[in-house]
N, C-alpha and C positions, 0 to 999 in steps of 0.2 A: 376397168382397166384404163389407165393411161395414154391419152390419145398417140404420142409420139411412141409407146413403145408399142399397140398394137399396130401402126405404121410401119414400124423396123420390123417387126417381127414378119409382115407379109410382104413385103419389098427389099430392094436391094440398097436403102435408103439407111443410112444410123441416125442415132436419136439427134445426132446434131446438123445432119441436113436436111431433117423432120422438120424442126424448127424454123431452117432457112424457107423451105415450104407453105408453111403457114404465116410465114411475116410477109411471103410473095403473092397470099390471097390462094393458093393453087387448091389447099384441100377444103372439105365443106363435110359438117355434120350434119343432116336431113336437110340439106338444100342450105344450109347457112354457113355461112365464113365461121371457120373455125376458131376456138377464143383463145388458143393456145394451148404449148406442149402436154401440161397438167394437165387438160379436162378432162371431164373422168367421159368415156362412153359404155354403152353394152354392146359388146362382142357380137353378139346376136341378134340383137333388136334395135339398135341403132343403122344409120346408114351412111358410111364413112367414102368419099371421093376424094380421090387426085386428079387432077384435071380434067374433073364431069366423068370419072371413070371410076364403077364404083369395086373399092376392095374387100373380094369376100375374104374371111374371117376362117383361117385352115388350121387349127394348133400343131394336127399332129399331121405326118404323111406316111405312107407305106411302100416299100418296093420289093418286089416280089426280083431280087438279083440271081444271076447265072456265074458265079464266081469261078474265073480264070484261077489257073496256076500261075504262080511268081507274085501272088497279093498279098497283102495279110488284112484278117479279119479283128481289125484296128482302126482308131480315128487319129493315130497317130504316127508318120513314114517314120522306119529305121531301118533298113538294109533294102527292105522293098518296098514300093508304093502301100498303101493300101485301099480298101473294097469303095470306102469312101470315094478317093479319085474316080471313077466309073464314073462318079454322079455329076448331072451339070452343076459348073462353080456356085451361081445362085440358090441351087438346093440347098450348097453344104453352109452358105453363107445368112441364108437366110432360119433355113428350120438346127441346123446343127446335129442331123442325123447320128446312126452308129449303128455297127451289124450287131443282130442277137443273137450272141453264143458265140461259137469261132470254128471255122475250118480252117485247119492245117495250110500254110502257104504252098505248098505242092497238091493241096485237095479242092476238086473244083465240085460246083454245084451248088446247090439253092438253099441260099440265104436271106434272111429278111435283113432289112434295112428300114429302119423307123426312127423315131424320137419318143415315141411313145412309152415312156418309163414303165408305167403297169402292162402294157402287153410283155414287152421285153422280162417282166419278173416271172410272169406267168408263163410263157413259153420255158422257161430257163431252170424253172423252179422244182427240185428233184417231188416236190409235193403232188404238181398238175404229174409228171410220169409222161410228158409230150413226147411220142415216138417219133426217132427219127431214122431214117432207112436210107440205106448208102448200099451203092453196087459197084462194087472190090474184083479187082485181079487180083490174085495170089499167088504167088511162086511157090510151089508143090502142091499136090493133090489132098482136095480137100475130104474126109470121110464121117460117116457115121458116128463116129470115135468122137470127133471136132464137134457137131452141132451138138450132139451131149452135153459135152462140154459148155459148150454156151451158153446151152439151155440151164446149165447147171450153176454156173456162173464160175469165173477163172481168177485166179491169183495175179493182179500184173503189177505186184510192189506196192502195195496200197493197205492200209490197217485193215481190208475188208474186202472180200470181194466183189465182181463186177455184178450188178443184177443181172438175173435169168435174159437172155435176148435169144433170138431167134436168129439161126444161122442157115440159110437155102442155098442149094445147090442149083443152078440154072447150067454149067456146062463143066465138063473135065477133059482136056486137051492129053492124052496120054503120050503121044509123041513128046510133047514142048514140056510138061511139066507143070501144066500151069490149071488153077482152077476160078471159071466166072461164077461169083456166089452174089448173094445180097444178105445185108443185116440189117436187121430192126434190133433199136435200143430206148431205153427211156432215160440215160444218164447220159451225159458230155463230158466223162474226164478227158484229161490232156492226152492226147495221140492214141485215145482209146482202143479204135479198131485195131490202130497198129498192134498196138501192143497184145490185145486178147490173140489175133493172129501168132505174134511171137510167145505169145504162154503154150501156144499148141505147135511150135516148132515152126512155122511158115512167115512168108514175107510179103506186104501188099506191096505188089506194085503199081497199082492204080488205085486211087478212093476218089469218088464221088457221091454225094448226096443227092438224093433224086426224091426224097418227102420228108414233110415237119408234119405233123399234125394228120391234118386231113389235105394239106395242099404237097401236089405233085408238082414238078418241076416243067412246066409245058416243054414239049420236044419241038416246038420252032420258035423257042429264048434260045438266039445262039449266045456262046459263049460271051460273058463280057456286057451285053445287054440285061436292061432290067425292065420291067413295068410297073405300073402304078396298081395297088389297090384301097376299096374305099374300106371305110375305117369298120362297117359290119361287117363287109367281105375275111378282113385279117383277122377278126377274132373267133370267126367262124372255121376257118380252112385251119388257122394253128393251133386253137382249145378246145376245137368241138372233137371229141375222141369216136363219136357214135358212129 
């Protein structure tokens, strides 16, 4: 790799103040004055400084997000912020992140955020079948009739129907009308849950995602915070299905 662009890529530095760096004397390749932008080094087995300080070598990173309402699950603002902003400016500046998949701008809950192009295929991919489980308010009373139904898979405008998912009842409020359930899915169409809900007559009013894979949504990521995970940790908690 290119000395100045493994530079840029782990600092807040571009390729042309790289250079102004290395005409300054400041960085060094295994203790020696660096010979300029083009030198080729290895990522991993060379040992790269900026002022006696050495830079490790990170391609990809991972963040385990607690995604607000009013975001969207996009690298690009148009009406609203989006998941991106959360993150400090040098993350987004440096690695070039983006969320994998998309929750609804009104749907909160855990999301990954990475750079890492093959996780993100492999999470996403109707092939891997990567489950993901969201726990819904519903406006009407959910029944035996409904999870049938889900389990059977439902019509919501589409040349095909939704795959079999698992529809659980956790509580029915008979006074209010209202039912707290959870769904497990393996596909990601556009406002899925909503809609399989509207194929069976009813209305979410709340969705949130609470697991991808094997990873759970920790209960003290409050809203709007994220955390770091290492690059085994995220192919483990989002592929591993066992």
């Amino acid at each position: 790799m290119r000395l100045d662009k493994l530079i840029s890529q782990q600092t807040i530095y571009s390729r042309k103040e790289v250079k102004k760096l290395i005409r300054a004397g400041r960085i060094t390749v295994n203790g020696q004055l660096a010979q300029g932008p083009n030198q080729h080094v290895d990522e991993v087995l060379d040992t790269v400084s900026l002022d006696d300080e050495f830079i490790q070598y990170e391609p990809y990173i991972y963040y385990l997000l607690n995604k607000p309402a009013g975001y969207i699950s996009s690298t690009k603002p148009g009406l609203y912020p989006t998941v991106i902003s959360l993150l400090e400016e040098e993350i987004e500046a440096i690695y070039q992140p983006f969320p994998v998949g998309r929750l609804d701008v009104d749907t909160e809950g855990l999301l990954l955020i990475t750079n890492d192009g093959d996780l993100a295929h492999q999470v996403t991919s109707p092939r891997h079948e990567v489950e993901k489980e969201y726990y819904a308010e519903v406006l009407g009373l959910v029944t035996e009739a409904d999870q049938k139904a889900f389990k059977q898979g439902l019509d919501i405008g589409e040349d095909q129907k939704t795959k079999p998912s698992q529809l659980f009842i956790d509580g029915l409020d008979q006074d209010r009308q209202i039912s707290y359930v959870r769904v497990i899915l393996t596909e990601g169409k556009f406002h899925q849950v909503k809609r399989m809900f509207e194929a069976v007559g009813k209305e979410v009013s709340y969705l949130k995602r609470i697991r991808m894979g094997q990873c759970l949504l920790p209960d003290n990521l409050e809203i709007g915070e994220y955390l770091p995970l290492f690059r085994e940790e995220a192919y483990q908690l989002f592929l591993d299905q066992a």
